[in-house]
N, C-alpha and C positions, 0 to 999 in steps of 0.2 A: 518520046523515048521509043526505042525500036524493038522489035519484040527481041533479038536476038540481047541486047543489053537486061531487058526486063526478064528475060530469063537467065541470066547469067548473076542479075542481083538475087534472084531467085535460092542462089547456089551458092552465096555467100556463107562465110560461116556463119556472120553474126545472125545471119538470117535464119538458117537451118537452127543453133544454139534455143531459138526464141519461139520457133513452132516447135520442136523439141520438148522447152519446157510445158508448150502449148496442149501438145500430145499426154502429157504427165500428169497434167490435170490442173494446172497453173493459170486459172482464167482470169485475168483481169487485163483492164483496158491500159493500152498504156503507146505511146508513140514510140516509133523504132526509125532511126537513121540508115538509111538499106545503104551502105556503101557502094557504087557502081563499078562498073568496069573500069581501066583507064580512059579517061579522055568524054567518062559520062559525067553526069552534073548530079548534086547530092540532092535525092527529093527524102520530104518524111512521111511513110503509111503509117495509117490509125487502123489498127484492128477495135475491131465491136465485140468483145469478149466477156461473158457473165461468170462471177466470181460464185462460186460453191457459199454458202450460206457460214462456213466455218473458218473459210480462208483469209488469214489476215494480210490486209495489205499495205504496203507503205506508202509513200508521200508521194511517188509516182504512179499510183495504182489508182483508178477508181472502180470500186467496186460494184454502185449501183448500176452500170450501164449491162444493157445485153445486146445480142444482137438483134437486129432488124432492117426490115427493105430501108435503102436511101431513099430520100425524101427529095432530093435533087434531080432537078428538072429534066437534065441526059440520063437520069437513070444510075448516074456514080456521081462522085467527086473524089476523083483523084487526086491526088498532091495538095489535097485542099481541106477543110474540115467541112461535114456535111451541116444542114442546118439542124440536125436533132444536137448535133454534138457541141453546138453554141450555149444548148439550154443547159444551165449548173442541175446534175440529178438531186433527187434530195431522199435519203433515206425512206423504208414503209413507215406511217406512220402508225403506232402502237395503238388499239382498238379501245374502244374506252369499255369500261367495267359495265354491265349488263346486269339486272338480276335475275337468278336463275330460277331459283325454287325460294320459299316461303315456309319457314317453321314456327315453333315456338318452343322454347328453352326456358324451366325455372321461370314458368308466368309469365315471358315476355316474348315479343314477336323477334325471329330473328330473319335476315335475311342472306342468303346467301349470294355473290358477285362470281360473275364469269374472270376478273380481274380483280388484283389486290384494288383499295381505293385508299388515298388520303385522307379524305373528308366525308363525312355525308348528311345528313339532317341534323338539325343540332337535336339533342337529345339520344343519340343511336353513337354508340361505340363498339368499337372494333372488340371479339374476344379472343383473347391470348387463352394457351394451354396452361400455362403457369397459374393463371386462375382460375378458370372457368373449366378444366379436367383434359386426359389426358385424350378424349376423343377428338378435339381441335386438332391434334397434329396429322389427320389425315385429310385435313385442307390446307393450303399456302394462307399465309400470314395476310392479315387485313383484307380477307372475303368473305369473312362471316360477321355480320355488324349485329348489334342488338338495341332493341328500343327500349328506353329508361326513361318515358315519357307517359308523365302521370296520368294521361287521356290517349288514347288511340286515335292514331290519324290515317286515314286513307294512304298507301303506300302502292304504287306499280308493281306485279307480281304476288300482294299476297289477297287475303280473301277480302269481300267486304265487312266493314267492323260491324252491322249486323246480323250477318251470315253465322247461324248454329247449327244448320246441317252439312256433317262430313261424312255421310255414312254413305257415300257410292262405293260400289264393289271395285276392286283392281282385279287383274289379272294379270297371267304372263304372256306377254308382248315379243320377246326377242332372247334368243340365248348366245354368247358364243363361249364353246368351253375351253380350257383346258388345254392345248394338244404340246408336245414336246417340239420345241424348237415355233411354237407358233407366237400368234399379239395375246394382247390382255382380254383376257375374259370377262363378260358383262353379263349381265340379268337387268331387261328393261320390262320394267311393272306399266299398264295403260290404264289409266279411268276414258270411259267409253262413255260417260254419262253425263247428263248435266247439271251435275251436282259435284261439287266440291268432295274430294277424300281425302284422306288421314294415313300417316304410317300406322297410327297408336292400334297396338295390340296384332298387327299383322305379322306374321312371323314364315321363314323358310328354311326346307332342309330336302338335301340329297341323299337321304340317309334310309333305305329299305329292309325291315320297318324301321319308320323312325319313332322312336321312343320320347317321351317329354323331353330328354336332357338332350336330344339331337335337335332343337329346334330353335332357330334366333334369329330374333327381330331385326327387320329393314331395318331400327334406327334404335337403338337404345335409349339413347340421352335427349333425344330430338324426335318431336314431332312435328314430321316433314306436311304440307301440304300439297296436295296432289291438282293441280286444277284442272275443270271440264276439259275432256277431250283432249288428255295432254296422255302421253308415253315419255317416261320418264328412268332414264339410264342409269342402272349403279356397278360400278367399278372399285377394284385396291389400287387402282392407282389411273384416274382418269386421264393422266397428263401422259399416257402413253396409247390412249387412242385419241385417231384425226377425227373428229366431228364437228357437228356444226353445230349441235347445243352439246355442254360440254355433261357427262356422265357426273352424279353425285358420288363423293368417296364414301364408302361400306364396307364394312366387314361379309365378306360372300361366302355362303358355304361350300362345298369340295365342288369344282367343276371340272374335275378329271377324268378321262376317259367316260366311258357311258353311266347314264345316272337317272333317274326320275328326279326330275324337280320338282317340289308339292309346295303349294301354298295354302295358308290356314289364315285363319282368321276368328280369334277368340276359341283355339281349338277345333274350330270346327274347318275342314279339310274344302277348300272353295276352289282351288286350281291344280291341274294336274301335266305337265310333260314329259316324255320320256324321252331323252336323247342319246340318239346311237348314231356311229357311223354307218348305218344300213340305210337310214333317213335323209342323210347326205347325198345331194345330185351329182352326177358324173364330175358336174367343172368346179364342184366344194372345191375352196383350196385353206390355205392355214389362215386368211382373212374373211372367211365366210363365217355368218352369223347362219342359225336356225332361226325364222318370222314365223310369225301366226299367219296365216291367211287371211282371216278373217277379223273383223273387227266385230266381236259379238261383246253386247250388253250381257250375255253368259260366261258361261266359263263350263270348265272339265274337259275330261281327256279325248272326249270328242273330235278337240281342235284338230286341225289340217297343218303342219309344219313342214315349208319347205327352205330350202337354201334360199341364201336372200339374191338379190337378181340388180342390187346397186351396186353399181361400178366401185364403190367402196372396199363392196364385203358385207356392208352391214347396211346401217338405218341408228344404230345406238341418239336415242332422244328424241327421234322423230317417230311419223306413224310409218309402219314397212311399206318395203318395195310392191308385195303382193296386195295390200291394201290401199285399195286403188280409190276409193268415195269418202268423200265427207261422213267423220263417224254416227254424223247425225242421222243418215239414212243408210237402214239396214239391205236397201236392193240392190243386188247383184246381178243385173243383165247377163254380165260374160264370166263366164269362169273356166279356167283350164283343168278339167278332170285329169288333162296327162300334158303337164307343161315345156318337157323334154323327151325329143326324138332322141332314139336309141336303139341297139338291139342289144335287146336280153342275153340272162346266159342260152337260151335254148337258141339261139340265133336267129327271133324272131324280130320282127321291126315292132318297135313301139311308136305310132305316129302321136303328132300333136291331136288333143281331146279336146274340142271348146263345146260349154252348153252355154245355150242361147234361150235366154228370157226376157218376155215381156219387161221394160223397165215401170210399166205405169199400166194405170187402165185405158181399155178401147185397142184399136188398132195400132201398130207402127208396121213402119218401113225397113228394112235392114240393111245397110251397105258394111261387109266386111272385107278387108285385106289386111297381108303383110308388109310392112313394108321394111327397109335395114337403117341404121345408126341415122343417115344422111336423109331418112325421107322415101329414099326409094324405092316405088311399088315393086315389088318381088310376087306377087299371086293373090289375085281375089278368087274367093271363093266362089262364087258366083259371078256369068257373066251380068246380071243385072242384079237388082234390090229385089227383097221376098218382102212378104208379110207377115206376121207371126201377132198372137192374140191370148190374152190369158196367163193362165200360168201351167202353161204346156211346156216344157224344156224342148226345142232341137237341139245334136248333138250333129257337129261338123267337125271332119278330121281335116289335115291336114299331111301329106307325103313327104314334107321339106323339101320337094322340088320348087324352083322359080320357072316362072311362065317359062323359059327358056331351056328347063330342062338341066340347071346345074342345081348341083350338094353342095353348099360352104355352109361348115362347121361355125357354131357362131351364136351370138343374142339378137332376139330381131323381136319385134313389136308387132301384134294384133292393132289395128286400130277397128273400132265397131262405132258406127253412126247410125243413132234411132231415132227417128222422126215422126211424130207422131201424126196421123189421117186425122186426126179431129181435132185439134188445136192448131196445128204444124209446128208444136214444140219438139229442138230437135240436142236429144242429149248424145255424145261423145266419152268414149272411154276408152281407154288402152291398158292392152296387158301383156308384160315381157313372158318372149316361150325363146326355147331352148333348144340348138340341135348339137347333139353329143358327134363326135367321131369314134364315139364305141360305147 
């Protein structure tokens, strides 16, 4: 074909009509007759086009295809079909049901499923609302199963059946409130311990002071089990945030506009944050959560709360962006005193703040740099590796300049390598900082 023909089918109607609809938002795969010029011969192109997740297609459409590089050997197949496009697509396949969390209801274990299920252990039935109360309707149908087996059996997700301690302490993990026009709001509770916890008798309110009648329980009806070392999300209506363990349904108290959230425990006052938009970092947007910093076996208002720094927004069910170590180990090597570059109202520059400690006893070595999204070294701190011993804190700034000498606004990664002089054990950590454009 000649380019001056392949431009002129180019300009066809039917052609224009079809990228047109294309333009519109009409994605689906489908073969088109390019009618030629006079005297050209009829070829047929396949466009590679991904259908919107809502868009219904007919008997000429395939929906699961997207686009991608051809697989053919010149690099095209023109007038031809490529070799991906020989293979029948086959719909995602649907995830199978997961258990989530671990309760017990009316003397029996229950368990709660990331998916409705069919079937499950014989002995363990589904609870409907129409029987078992009207708190079921804030989970989907056939996710909450229950055991009516005379004997207790070892189950995936709940505790073990000689296990009688649940007394480890929770605290609050994660907030996102409130804001008009924003997503759904969470409160994610953490056990830091290694001990098994309970909802039973834990109770929350945003209410200053709050008075006994302001005060109501993670779970009413249900005692939830908390397992070691888990952060655990609760939501009115879980099925409208993305995450990847899904948020428990709850009734949540007010997370509107600014608020101290307090947690108690048998009356007695265990967790404490205050959340305002003053505590919010420069690039907060309507999908940013408040995190703990810190993963502390404590709790009170002590805590450190910043914007979370997951490409998300959040962390809802997992442990935060800013906690960086296995809960199991309380050391914190690197920590950002000031994790985003800014300047203040008085127009002064706020640089990046890292303290730097010992991870272990004896000597270590220290290699620090920045690097972006991709890996790439943007600025070490020093031209070589220092020493450091004890529990001395250094404190290293950072200009947000690149060895080069440019400013891009942007999230970019600490990485800290310690090595230790008398073992040569050598631990690795990173922590997301921040450079504001104002």
């Amino acid at each position: 074909m000649t380019d001056s023909a392949l431009n002129r089918s180019n300009s066809h109607p039917q052609v224009e009509k079809l990228f047109s609809k294309t333009r519109q938002g009409i994605f689906c795969t489908r073969s088109l007759t390019a009618l030629l010029a006079p005297g050209s011969i009829q070829r047929k192109r396949r466009l590679q086009l991904g259908a919107p997740a809502h868009q219904k297609c007919g008997k000429q459409c395939d929906c699961w295809r997207d686009w991608d590089s051809s697989s053919d050997e010149r690099g095209c197949s023109f007038a031809s079909p490529d070799a991906s496009e020989l293979i029948a697509p086959s719909p995602p396949s649907k995830p199978d049901a997961a258990p989530v969390l671990c309760g017990e209801f009316e003397g029996h274990r229950i368990l709660l499923f990331s998916e409705a299920k069919e079937e499950f252990r014989s002995g363990w039935i589904p609870l409907e609302p129409e029987v078992y109360g009207n708190w079921l309707r804030l989970f989907e149908p056939q996710t909450v199963w229950s055991d009516l087996n005379p004997i207790t059996e070892e189950v995936e997700g709940c505790p073990p059946t000689n296990e009688t301690n649940f007394e480890a302490q929770l605290t609050l993990n994660e907030v996102r409130r409130l804001r008009t026009n924003g997503t759904e709001p969470f409160i994610e509770i953490a056990n830091s311990s290694d001990q098994w916890g309970v909802t039973t008798g834990w109770k929350w309110s945003t209410k200053t002071p709050a008075f006994p009648d302001d005060w109501s329980p993670l779970a009413s009806e249900v005692h939830w089990y908390i397992p070691p070392y888990r952060a655990v999300a609760w939501a009115r209506c879980p099925n409208r945030i993305k995450a990847s363990v899904a948020p428990i349904p709850a009734e949540l108290p007010s997370l509107w506009s600014s608020f101290s959230l307090q947690l108690a425990h048998n009356g007695e006052y265990m967790d404490l944050v205050s959340i305002e938009p003053e505590a919010e970092a420069p690039w907060h947007s309507l999908d940013h959560s408040l995190e703990r910093t810190s993963i502390a076996l404590g709790s009170g208002s002590s805590a450190t709360w910043k914007s979370s720094s997951h490409a998300s927004g959040h962390t809802a069910g997992e442990w935060n962006s800013w906690q960086l170590h296995d809960p199991i180990s309380s050391i914190q090597p690197i920590v950002a005193l000031q994790d985003t570059w800014h300047v203040d109202e008085t127009g002064a520059i706020r640089p990046i703040r890292l303290q730097i400690k010992s991870p272990g006893e004896g000597a270590w070595e220290v290699q620090l740099k920045v690097v972006d999204g991709n890996g790439t070294d943007l600025r070490s701190f020093h031209n070589e590796s220092w020493a450091i011993q004890g529990e001395t804190a250094q404190i290293v700034h950072w200009d947000g300049l690149a060895v080069t000498g440019v400013f891009t606004p942007g999230t970019y990664w600490v990485l800290a390598q310690f090595q230790s002089l008398n073992t040569s054990d050598i631990y690795r950590y990173t922590l997301p900082i921040h450079l504001s454009s104002h």
